[in-house]
KOLKOLTOR-964963 format. One line per field, with one value per atom (N, C-alpha, C): residue in one letter; residue number from 1; x, y, z. Coordinates in pm, 1 decimal. Layout:
BEGIN
aa = c(A|...)
i = c(NUM|...)
east = c(X|...)
north = c(Y|...)
up = c(Z|...)
***
This chain:
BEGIN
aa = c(X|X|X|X|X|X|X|X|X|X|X|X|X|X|X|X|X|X|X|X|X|X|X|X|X|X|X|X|X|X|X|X|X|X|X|X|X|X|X|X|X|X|X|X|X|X|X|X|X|X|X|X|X|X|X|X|X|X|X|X|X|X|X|X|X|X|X|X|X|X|X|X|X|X|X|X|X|X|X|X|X|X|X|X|X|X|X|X|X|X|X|X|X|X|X|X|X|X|X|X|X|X|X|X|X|X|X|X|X|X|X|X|X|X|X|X|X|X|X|X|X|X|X|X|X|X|X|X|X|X|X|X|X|X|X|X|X|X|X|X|X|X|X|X|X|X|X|X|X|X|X|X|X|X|X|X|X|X|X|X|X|X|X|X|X|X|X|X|X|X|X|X|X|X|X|X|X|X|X|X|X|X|X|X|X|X|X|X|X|X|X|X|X|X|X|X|X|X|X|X|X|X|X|X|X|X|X|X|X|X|X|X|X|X|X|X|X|X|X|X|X|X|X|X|X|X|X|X|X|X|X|X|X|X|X|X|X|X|X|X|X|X|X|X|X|X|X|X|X|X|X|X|X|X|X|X|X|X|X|X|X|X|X|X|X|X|X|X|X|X|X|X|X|X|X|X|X|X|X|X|X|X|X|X|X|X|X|X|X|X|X|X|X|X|X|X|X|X|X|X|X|X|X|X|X|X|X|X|X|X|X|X|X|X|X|X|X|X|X|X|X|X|X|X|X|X|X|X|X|X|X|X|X|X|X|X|X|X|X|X|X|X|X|X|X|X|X|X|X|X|X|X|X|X|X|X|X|X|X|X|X|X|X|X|X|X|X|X|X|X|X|X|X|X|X|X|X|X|X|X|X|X|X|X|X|X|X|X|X|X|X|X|X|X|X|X|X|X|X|X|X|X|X|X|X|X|X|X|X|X|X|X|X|X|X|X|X|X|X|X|X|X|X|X|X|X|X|X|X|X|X|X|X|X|X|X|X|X|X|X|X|X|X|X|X|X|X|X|X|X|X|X|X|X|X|X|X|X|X|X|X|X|X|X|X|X|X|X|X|X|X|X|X|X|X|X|X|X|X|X|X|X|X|X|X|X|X|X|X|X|X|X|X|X|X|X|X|X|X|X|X|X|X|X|X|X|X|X|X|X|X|X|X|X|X|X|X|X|X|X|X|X|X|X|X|X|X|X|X|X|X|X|X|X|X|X|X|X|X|X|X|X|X|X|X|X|X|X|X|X|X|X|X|X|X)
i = c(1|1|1|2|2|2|3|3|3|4|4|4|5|5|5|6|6|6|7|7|7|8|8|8|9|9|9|10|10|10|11|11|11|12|12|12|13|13|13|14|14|14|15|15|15|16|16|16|17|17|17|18|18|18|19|19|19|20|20|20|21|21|21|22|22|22|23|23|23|24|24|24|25|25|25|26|26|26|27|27|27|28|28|28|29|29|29|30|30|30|31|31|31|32|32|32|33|33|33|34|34|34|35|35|35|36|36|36|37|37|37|38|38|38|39|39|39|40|40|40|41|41|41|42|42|42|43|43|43|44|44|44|45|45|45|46|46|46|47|47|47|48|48|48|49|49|49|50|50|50|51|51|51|52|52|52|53|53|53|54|54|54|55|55|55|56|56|56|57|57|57|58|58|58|59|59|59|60|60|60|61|61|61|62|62|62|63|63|63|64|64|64|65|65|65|66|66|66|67|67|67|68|68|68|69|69|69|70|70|70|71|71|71|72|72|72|73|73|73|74|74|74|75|75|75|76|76|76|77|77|77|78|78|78|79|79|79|80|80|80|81|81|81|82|82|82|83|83|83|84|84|84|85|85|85|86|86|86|87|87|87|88|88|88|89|89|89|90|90|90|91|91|91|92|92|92|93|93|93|94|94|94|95|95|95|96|96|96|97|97|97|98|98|98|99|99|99|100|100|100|101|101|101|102|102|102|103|103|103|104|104|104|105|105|105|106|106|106|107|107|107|108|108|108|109|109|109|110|110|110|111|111|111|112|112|112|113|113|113|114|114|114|115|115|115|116|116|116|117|117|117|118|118|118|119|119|119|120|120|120|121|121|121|122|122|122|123|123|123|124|124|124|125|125|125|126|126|126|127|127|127|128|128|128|129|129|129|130|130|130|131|131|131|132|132|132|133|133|133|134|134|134|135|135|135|136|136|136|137|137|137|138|138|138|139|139|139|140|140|140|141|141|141|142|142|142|143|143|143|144|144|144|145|145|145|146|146|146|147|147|147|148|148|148|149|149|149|150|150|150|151|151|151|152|152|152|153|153|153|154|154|154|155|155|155|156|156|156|157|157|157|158|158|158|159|159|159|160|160|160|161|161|161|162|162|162|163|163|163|164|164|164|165|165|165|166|166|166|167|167|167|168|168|168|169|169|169|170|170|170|171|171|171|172|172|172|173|173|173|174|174|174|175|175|175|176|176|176|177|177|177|178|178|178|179|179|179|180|180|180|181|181|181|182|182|182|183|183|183|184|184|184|185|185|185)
east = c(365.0|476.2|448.2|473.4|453.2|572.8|505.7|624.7|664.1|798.3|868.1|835.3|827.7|825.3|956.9|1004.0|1059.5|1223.6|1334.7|1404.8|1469.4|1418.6|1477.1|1312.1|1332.8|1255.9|1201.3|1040.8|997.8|1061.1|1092.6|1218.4|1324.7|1420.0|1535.2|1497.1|1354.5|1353.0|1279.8|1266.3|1259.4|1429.0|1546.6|1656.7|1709.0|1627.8|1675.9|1629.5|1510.0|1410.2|1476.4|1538.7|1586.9|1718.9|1817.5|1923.6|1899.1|1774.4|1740.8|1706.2|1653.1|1615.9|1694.8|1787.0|1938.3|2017.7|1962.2|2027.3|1992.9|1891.5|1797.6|1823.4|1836.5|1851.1|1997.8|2091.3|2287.3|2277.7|2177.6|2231.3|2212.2|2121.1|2190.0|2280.3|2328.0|2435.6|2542.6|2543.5|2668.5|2664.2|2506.8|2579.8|2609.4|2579.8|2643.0|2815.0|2834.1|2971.4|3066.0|2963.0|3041.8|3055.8|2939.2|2933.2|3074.1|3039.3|3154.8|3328.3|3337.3|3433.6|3470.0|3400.5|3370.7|3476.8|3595.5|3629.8|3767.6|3813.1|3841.5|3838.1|3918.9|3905.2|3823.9|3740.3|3710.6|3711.1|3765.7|3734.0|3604.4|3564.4|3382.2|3309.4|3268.1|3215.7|3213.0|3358.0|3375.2|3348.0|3353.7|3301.0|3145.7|3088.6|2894.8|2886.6|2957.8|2918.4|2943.6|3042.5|3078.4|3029.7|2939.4|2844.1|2694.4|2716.5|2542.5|2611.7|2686.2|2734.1|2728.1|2840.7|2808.2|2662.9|2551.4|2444.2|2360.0|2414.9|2330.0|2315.6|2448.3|2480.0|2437.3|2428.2|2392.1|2246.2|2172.3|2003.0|1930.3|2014.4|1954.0|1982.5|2116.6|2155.5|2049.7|2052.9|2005.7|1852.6|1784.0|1623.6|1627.4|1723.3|1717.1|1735.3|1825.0|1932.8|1800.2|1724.6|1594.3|1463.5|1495.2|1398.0|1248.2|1268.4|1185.4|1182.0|1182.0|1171.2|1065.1|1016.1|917.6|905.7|793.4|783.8|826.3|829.3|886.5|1042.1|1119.6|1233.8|1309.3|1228.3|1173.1|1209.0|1130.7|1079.8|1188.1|1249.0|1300.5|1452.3|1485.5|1614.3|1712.3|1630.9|1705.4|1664.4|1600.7|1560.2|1676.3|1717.2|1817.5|1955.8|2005.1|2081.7|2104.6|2015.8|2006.1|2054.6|1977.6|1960.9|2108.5|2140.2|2285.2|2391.2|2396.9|2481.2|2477.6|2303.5|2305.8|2375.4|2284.5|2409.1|2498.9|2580.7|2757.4|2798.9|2724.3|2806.2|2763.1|2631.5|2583.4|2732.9|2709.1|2820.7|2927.4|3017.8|3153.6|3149.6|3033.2|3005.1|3038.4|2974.4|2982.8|3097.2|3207.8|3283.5|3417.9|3379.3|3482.0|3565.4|3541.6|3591.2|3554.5|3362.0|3353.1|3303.5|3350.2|3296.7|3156.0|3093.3|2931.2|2847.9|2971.5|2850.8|2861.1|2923.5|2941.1|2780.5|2779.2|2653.5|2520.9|2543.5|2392.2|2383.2|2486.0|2488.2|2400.1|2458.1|2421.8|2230.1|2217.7|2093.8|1999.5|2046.9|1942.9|1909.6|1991.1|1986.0|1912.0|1898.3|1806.4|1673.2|1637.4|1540.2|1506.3|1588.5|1493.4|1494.6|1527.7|1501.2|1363.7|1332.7|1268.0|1111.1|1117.6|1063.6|1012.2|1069.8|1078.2|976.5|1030.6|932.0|810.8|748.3|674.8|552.6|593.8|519.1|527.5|634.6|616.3|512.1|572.5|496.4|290.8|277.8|107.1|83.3|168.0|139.4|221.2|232.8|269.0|392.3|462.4|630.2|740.7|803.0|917.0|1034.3|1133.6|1274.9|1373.4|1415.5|1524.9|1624.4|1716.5|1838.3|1951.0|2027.9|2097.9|2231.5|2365.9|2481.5|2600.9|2539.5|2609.2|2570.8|2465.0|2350.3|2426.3|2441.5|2524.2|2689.6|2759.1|2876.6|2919.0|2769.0|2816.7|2786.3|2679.5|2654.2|2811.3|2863.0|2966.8|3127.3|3113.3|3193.7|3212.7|3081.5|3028.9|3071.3|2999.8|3032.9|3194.5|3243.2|3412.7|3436.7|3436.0|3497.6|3459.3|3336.5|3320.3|3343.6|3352.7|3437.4|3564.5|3615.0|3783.7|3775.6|3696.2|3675.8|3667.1|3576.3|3573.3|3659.9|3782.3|3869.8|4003.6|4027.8|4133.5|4115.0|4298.8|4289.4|4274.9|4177.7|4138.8|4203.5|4395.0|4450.4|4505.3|4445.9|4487.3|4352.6|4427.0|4289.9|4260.9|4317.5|4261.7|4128.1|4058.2|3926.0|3838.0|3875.6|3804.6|3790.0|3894.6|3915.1|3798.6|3793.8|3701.8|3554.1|3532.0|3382.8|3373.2|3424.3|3389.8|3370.3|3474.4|3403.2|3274.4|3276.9|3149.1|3020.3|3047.1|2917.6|2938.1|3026.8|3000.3|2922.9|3015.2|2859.5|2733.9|2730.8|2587.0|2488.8|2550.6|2494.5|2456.1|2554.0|2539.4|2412.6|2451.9|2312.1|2182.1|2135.3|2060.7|2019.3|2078.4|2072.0|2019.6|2021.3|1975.9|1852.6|1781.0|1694.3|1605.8|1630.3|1536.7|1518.9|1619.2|1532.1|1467.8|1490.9|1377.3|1292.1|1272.7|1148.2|1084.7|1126.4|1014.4|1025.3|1081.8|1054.1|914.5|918.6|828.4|684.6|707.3|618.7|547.7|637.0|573.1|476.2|498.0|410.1|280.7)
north = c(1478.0|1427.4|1282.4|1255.5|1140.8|996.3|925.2|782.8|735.6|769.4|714.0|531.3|494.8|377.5|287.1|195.7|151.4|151.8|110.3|140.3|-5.2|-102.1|-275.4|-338.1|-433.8|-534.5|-595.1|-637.3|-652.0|-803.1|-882.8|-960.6|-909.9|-840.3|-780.6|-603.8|-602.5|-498.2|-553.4|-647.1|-719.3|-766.5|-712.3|-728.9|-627.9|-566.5|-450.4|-508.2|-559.4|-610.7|-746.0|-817.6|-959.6|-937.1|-818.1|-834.5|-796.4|-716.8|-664.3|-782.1|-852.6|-979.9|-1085.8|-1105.3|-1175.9|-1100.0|-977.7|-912.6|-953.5|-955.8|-1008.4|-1117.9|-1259.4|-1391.3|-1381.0|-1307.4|-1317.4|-1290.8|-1210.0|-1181.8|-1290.0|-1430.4|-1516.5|-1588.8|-1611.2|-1647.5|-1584.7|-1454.7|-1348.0|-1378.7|-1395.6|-1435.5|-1535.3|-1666.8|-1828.8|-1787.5|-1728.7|-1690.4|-1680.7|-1558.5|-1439.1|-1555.9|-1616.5|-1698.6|-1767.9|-1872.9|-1981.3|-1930.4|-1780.4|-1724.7|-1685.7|-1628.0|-1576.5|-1436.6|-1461.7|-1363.4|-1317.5|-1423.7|-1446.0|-1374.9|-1349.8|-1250.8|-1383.1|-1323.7|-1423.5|-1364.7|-1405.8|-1390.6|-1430.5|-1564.7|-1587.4|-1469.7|-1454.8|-1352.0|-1225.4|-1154.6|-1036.7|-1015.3|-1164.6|-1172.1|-1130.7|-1209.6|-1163.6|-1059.6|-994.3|-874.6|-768.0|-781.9|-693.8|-691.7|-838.1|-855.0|-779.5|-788.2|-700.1|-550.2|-493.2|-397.5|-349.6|-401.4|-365.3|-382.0|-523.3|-521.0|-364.9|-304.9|-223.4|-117.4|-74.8|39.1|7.2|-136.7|-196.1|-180.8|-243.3|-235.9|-104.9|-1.9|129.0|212.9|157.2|256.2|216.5|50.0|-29.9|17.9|38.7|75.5|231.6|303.0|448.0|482.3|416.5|405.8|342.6|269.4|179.1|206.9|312.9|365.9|269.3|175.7|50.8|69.6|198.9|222.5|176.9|124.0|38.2|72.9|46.3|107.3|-19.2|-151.6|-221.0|-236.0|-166.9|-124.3|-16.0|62.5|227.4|141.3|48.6|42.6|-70.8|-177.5|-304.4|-261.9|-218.0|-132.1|-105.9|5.5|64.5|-58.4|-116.9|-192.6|-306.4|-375.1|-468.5|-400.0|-275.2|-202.7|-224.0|-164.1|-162.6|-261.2|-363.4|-485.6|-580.2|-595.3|-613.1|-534.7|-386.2|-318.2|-317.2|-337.6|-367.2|-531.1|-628.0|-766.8|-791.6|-713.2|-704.5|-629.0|-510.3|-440.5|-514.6|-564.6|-655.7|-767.3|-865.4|-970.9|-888.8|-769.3|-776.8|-707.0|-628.9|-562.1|-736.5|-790.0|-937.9|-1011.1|-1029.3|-1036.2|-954.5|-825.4|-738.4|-673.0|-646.8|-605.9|-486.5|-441.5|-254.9|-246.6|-165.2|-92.8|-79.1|-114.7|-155.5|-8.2|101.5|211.3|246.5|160.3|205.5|161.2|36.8|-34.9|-10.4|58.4|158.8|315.7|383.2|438.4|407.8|316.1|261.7|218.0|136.6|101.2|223.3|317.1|435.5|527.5|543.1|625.5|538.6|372.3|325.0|319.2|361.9|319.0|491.7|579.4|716.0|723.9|680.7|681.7|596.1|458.4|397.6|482.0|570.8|656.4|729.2|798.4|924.5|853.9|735.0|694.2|682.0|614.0|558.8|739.5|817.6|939.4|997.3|988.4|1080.2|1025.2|856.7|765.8|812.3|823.7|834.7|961.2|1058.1|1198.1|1188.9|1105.7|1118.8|1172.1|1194.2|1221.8|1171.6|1209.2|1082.6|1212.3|1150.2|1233.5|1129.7|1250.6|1130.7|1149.5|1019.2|978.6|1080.5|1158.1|1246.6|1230.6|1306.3|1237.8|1229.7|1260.9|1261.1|1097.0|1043.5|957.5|846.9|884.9|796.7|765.3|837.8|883.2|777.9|806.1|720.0|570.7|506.5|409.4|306.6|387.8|365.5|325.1|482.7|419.3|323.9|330.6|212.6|65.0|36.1|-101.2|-83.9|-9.0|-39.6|-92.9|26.4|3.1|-122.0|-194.8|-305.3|-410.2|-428.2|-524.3|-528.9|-423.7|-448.1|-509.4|-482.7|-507.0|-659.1|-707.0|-837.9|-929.9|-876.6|-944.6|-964.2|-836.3|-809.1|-867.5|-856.7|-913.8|-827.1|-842.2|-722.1|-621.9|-695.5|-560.1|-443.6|-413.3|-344.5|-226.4|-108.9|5.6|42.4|88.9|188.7|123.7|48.5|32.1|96.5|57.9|141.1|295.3|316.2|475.6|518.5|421.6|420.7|419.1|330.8|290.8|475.3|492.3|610.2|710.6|712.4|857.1|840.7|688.5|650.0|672.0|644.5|680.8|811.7|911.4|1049.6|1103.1|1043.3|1089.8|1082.9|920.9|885.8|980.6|1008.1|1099.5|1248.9|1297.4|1409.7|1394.5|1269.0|1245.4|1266.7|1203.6|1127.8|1335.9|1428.1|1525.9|1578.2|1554.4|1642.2|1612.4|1449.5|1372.6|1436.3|1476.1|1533.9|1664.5|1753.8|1909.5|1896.4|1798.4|1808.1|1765.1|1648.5|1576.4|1691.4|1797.7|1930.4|2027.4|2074.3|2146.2|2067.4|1971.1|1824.3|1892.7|1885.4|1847.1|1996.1|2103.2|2288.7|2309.8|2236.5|2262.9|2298.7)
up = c(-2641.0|-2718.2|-2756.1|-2877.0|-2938.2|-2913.7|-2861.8|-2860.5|-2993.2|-2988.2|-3110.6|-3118.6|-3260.2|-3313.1|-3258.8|-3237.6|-3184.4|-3309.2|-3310.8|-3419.6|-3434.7|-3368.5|-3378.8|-3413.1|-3455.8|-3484.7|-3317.4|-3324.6|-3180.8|-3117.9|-3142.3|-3081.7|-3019.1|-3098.3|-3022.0|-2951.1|-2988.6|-2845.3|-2721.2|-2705.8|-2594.0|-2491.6|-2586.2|-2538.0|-2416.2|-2383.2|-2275.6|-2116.8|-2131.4|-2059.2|-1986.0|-2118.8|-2139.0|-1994.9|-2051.5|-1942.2|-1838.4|-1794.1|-1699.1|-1584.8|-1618.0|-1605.1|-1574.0|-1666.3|-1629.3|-1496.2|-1498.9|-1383.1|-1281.4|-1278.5|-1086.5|-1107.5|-1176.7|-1146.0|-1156.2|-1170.2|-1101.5|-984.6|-909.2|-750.5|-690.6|-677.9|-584.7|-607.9|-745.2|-804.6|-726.7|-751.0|-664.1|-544.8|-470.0|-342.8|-287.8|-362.0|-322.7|-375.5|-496.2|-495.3|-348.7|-326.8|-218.6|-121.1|-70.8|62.7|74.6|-47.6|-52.1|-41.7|-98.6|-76.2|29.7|115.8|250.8|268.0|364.2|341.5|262.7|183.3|61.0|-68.1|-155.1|-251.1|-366.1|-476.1|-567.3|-688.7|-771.0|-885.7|-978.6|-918.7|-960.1|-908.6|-818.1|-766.6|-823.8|-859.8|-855.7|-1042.4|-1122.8|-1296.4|-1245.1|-1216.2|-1153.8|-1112.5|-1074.7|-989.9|-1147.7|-1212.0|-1329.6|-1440.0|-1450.6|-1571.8|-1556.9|-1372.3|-1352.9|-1359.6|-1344.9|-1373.3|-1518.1|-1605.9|-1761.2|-1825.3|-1767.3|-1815.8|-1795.4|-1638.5|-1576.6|-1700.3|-1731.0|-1835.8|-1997.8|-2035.1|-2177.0|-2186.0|-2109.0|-2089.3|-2108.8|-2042.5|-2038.7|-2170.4|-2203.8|-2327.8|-2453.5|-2467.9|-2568.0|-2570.5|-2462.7|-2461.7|-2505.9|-2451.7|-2526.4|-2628.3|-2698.7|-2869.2|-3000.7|-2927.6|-2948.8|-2948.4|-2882.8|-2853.3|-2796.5|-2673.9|-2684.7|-2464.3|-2451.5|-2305.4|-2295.3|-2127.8|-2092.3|-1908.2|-1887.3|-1740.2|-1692.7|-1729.7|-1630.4|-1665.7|-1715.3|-1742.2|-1663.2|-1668.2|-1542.4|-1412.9|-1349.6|-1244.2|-1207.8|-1320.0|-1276.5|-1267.0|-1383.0|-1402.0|-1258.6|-1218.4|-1042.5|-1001.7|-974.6|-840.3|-879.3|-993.5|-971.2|-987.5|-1005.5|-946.2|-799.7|-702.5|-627.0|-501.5|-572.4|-527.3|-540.2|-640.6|-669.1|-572.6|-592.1|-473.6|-347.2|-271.5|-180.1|-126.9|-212.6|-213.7|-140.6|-229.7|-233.8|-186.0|-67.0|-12.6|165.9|174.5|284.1|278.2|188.6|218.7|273.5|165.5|219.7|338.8|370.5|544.7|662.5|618.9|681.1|702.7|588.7|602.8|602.6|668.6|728.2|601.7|520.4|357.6|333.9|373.6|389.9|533.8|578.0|740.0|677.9|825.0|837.1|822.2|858.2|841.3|669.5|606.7|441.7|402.2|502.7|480.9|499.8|608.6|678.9|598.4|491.7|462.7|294.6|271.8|140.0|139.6|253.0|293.9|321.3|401.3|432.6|271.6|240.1|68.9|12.3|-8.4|-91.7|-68.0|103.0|168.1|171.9|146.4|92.9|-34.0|-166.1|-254.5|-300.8|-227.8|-257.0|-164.3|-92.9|-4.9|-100.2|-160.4|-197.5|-388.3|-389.5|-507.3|-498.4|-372.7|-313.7|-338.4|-282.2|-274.4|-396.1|-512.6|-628.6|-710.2|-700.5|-855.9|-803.8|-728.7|-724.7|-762.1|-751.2|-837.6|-973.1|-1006.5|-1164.1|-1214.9|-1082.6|-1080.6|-1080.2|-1181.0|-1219.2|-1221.9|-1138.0|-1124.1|-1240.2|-1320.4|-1386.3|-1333.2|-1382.1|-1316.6|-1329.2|-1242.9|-1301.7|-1307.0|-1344.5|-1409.7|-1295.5|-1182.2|-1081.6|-998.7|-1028.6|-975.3|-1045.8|-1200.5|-1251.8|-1220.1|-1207.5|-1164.8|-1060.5|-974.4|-845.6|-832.6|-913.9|-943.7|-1048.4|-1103.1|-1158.8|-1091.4|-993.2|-948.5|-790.9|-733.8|-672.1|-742.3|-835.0|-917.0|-895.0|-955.8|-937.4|-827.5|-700.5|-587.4|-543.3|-544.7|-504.9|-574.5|-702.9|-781.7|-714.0|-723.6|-657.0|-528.2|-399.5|-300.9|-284.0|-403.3|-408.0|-504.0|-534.9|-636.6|-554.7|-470.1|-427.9|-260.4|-229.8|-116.5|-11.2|88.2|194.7|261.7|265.4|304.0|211.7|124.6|3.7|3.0|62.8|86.2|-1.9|-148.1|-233.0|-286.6|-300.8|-356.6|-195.4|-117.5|-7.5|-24.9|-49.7|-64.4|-203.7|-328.6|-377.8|-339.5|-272.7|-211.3|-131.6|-46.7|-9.1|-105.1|-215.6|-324.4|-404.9|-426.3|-469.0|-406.1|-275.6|-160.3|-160.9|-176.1|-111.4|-267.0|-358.9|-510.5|-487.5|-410.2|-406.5|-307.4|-241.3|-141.8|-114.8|-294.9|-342.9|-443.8|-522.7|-601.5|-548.1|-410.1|-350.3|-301.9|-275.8|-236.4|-377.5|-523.9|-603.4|-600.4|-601.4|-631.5|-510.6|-384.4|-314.5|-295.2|-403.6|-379.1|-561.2|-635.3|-779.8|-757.8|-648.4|-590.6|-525.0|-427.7|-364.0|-457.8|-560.2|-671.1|-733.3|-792.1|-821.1|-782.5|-620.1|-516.2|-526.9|-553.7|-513.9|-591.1|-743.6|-876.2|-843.6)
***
């Protein structure tokens, strides 16, 4: 299959890359936020946390619509996802905002996904992202925006964070029986 020509001018298809980028240099931003807030609701914080959020969803659409996909787009993309959610779900574990096993839950799924890359990418296997994967990444960003806007005794974004993790964990369950389908070939 042939790589489509790109459908922007090569300046602004460097724009996918560009926010991807802006993404990893907001997380220590987010977390001098978070710190200074401590256990405190913030509104600085919880704008950073929602801009790496909307970038997450703008970057990916803009490189597909653009047709201007890039392996370090592939590869940088999740990882400042990641990296961002892990962040912000470490701080508010810290300061008592999500129960710590939300945290070891969140941490073990990234640390088998990043597993599970580790063994596909050398056989030339790439799982795409699927809409449940998305689902939960989505509503992750929510629940923890709220988490960090709102004041701690107010459960329903918790109640969020959990449906978000139980997606993620359904996701994280598709990504490893297409990874041994992948693997049977």
């Amino acid at each position: 299959m042939e790589a489509q020509a790109p459908a922007v001018s090569s300046p602004l298809a460097q724009l996918p890359n560009a926010l991807t980028i802006a993404r990893l240099a907001l997380i220590p931003v987010f977390g001098v936020l978070m710190v200074r807030a401590g256990h405190r609701p913030s509104w600085p914080a919880g704008v950073a946390f929602g801009i790496a959020g909307i970038t997450d969803q703008v970057d990916g659409f803009l490189a597909r619509r653009w047709h201007v996909e890039s392996r370090f787009g592939q590869l940088a993309d999740p990882l400042a996802d990641r990296l961002m959610i892990d962040a912000a779900v470490i701080l508010l574990a810290y300061y008592d905002r999500l129960p710590w096993v939300g945290l070891a839950v969140i941490v073990g799924r990234d640390l088998l996904l990043l597993a599970g890359s580790a063994l596909l990418a050398p056989r030339g296997i790439d799982i795409e992202v699927n809409v449940v994967g998305k689902a939960a990444t989505w509503v992750l960003y929510a629940a923890i925006f709220f988490r960090i806007v709102i004041e701690p005794a107010t459960n329903w974004p918790l109640y969020l964070f959990w449906a978000g993790l139980a997606l993620a964990l359904a996701a994280a369950v598709l990504y490893v029986r297409a990874a041994r389908r992948e693997l049977r070939r």
